[in-house]
C-alpha positions as CSV (number, residue, x, y, z in Angstrom):
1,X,-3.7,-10.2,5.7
2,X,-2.0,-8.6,2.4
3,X,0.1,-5.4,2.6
4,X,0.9,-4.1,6.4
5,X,1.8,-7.2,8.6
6,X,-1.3,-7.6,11.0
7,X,-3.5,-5.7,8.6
8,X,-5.9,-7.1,7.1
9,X,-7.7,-6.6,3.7
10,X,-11.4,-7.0,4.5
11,X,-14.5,-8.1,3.1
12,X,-17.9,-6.3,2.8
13,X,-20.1,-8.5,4.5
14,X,-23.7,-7.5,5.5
15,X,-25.2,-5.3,8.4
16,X,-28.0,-3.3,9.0
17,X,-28.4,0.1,10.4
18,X,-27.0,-0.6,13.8
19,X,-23.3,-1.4,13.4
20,X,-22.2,-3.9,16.5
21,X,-19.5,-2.0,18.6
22,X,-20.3,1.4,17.4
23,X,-21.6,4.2,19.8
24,X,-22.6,7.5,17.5
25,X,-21.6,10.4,19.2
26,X,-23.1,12.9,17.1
27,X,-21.8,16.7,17.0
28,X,-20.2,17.0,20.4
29,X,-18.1,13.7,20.8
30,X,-16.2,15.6,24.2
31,X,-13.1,14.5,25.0
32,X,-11.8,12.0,22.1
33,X,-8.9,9.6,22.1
34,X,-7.9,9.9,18.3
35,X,-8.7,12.2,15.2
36,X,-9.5,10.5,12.2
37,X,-9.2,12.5,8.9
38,X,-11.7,11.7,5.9
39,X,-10.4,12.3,2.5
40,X,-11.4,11.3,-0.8
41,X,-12.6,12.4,-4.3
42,X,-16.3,14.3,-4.9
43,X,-19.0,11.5,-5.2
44,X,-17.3,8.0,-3.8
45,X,-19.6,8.0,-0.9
46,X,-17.4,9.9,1.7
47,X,-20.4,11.8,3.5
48,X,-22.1,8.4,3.8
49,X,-19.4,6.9,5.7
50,X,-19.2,9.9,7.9
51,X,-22.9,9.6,8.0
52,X,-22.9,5.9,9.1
53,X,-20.4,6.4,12.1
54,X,-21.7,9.9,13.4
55,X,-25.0,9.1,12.4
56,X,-25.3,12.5,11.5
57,X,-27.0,14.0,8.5
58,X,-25.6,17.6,8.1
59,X,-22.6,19.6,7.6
60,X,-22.3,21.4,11.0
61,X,-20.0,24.9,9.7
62,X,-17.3,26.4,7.7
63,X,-13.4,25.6,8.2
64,X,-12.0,28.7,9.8
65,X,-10.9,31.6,7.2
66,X,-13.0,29.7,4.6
67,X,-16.1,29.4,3.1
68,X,-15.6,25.6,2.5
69,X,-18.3,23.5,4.6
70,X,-16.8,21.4,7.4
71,X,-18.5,18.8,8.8
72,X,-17.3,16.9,12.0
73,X,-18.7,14.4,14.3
74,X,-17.5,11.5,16.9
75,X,-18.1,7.8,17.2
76,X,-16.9,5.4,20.3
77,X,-15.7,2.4,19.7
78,X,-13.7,-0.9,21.5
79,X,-13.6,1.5,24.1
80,X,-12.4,4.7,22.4
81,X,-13.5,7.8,21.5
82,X,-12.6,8.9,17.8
83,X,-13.3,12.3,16.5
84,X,-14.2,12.5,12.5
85,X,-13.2,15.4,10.3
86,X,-15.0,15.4,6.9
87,X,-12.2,16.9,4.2
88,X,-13.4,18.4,1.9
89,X,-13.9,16.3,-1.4
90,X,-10.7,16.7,-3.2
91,X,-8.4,14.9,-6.3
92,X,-5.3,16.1,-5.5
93,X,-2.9,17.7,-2.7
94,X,-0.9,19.2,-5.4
95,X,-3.1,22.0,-6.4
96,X,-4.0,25.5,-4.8
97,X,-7.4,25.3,-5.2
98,X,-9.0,25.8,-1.8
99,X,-10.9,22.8,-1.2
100,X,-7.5,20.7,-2.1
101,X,-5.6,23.8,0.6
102,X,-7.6,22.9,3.1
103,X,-7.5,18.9,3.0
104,X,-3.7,19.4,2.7
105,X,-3.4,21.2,5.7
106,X,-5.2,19.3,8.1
107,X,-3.1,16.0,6.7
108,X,-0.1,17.7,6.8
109,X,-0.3,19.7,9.7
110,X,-3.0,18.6,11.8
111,X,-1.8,15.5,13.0
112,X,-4.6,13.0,12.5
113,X,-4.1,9.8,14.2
114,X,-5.6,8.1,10.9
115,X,-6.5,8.8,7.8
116,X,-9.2,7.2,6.0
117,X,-9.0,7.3,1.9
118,X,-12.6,6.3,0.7
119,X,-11.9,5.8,-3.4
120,X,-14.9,4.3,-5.8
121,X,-14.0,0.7,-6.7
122,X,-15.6,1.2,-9.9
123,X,-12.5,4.3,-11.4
124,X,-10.0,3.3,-8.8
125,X,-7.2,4.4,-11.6
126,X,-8.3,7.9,-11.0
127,X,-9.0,7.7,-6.9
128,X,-5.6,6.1,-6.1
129,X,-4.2,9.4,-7.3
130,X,-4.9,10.7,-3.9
131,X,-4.4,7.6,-2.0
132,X,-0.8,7.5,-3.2
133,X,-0.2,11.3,-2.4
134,X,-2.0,10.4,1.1
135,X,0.4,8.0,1.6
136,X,3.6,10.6,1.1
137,X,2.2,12.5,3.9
138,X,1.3,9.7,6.3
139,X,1.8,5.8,6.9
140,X,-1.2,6.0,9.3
141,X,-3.7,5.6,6.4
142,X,-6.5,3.0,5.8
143,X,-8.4,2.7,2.4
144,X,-12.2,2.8,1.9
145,X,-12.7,0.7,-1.2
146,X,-16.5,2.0,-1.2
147,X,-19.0,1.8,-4.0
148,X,-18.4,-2.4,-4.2
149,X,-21.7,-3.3,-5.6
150,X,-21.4,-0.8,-8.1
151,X,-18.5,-2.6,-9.4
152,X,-19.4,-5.6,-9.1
153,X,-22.4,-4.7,-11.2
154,X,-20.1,-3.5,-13.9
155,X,-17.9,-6.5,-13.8
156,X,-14.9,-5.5,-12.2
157,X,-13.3,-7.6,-10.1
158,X,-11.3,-6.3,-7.5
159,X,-8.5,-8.3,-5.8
160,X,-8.6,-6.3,-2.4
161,X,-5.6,-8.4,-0.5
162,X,-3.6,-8.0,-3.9
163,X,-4.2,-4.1,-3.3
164,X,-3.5,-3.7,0.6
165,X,-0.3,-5.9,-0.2
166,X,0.6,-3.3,-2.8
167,X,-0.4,-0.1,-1.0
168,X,1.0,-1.0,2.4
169,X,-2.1,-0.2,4.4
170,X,-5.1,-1.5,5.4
171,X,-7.9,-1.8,2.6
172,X,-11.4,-2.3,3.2
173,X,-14.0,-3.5,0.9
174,X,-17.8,-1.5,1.8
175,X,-20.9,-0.2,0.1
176,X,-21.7,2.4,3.2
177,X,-25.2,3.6,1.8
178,X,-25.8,-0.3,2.9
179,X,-23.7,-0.7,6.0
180,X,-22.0,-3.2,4.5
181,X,-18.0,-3.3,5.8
182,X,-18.3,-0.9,8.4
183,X,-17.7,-3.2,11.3
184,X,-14.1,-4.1,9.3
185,X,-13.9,-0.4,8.6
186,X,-14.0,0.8,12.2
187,X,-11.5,-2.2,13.1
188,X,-8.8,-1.2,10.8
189,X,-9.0,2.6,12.4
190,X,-9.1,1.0,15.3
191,X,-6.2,-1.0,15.0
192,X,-3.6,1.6,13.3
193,X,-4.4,3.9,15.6
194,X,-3.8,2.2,18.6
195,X,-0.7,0.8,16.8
196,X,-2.1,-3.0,17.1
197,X,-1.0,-2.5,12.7
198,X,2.1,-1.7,11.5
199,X,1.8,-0.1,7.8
200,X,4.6,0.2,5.6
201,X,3.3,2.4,2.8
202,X,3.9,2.6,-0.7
203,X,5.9,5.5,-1.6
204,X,6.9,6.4,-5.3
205,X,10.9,7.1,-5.4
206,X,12.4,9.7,-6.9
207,X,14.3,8.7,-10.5
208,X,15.8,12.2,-11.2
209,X,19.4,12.5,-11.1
210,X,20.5,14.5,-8.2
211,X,17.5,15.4,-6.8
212,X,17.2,13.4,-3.7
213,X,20.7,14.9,-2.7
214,X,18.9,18.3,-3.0
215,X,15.8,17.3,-1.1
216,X,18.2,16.4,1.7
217,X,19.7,19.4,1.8
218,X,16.6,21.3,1.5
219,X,14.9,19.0,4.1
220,X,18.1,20.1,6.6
221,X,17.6,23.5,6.0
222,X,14.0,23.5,6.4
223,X,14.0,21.7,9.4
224,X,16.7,23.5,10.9
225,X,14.4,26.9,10.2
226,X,11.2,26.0,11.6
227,X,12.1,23.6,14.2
228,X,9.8,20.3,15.1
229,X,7.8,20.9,11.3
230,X,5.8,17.8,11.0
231,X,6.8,16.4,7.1
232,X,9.0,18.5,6.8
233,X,10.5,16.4,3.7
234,X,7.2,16.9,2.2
235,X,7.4,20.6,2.3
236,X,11.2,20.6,0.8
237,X,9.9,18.5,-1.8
238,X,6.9,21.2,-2.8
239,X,9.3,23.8,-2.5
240,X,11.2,22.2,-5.5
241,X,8.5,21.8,-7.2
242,X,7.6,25.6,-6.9
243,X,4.3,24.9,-5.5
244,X,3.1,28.3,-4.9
245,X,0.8,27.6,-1.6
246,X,3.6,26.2,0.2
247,X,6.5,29.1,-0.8
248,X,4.6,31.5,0.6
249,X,3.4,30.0,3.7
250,X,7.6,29.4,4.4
251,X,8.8,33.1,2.8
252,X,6.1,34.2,5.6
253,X,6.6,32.2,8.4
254,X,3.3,30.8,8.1
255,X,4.2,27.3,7.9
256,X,6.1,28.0,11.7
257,X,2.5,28.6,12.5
258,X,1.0,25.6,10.9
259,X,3.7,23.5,12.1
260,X,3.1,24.9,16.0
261,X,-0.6,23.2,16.4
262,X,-2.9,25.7,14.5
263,X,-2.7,22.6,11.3
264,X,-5.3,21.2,13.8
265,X,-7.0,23.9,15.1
266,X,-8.3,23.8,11.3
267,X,-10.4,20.8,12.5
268,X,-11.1,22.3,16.1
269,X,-14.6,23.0,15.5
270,X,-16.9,26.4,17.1
């Protein structure tokens, strides 16, 4: 178990269509015990994995205000009901592009239970870009390492406990188009989002000279403004980086709003 305590770093394994434990509940999953955000860059087989638990085969809408396709689904499992959002594909929070705006959001704001990272084993270099700015966000994270035989085809060898230890989180080794990992996938949502694992993310530190005395102060004052914010830190810090997106959505009071419940009302569905 490398990285989070009782989490462990998993191996792909075979399976077939079926997936023992998991009930696929399809568009209307009702009442649900835990939201599970879906994040990851354009083609590293994120729709697959949503496809494999939902067993679902189409996006079902658009996120509100947006003409970015949502999809969203459910899947029981160990006795739970979990509700899947489908992010859009993304390879960075930083940016305003909409896609990135609205994966943001719902991370930030929306207050998943867990979020699941699926990167391509074969560039993880360029995935772990948004695993790490995941990780800023939220502890509650587990990594997809999807795309396995791919790699393994190209010869790269990937030491998965090495990487959980060094992440902090739960990392899981799969090839969904096969089925293969999903049963260790599902256990790992399963388990930080019932608490049974403890992750201690990965967080990069700040090496500028003065500047985590400013995002205290900032982070004060932010707080103090707009009340129970969820990351509120987070926000300070995009606020001294200028980002754009978020200085309006604070000069408006539109961030009060996200902050309030409508971050998950993104996810809500029809």
């Amino acid at each position: 178990m490398g990285g989070c305590g009782s989490c462990a770093a998993s191996g792909c394994g075979t399976s077939g269509a079926r997936i023992a434990g998991l009930t696929r509940l399809g568009l209307r999953p009702g009442a649900w015990d835990a939201v599970v955000g879906l994040a990851g860059n354009p083609n590293t087989g994120k729709s697959t994995v949503f496809n494999r638990l939902t067993g679902l085969r189409q996006h079902t809408g658009n996120w509100p205000g947006k003409t970015i396709a949502r999809a969203e689904g459910g899947f029981g499992y160990r006795g739970r009901r979990y509700r899947l959002i489908d992010l859009p594909g993304t390879y960075s929070l930083l940016s305003a592009s909409p896609d990135e705006e609205v994966a943001r959001d719902f991370i930030l704001f929306g207050r998943p239970d867990v979020v699941v990272v699926v990167v391509d084993a074969t560039a993880l270099e360029r995935n772990l870009n948004l695993a790490l700015q995941v990780l800023q966000i939220t502890d509650r994270v587990v990594v997809c390492l999807n795309l396995m035989d791919e790699a393994r085809a190209l010869g790269i060898d990937v030491d998965v406990d090495g990487l959980a230890e060094d992440l902090g989180v739960p990392v899981v080794a799969c090839v969904a188009r096969e089925g293969a990992g999903m049963v260790a996938l599902l256990d790992a949502i399963h388990g930080v989002s019932v608490g049974e694992v403890a992750c201690r993310p990965r967080r990069l530190g700040l090496s500028v000279p003065g500047l985590t005395e400013a995002l205290d102060r900032l982070t004060a004052m932010v707080a103090g403004a707009f009340g129970d914010l969820p990351q509120a830190r987070w926000v300070a810090l995009r606020l001294l980086h200028r980002d754009r997106r978020i200085t309006e959505a604070v000069r408006t009071g539109e961030i009060a709003r996200l902050g309030a419940g409508d971050g998950a009302a993104i996810g809500a569905g029809p």
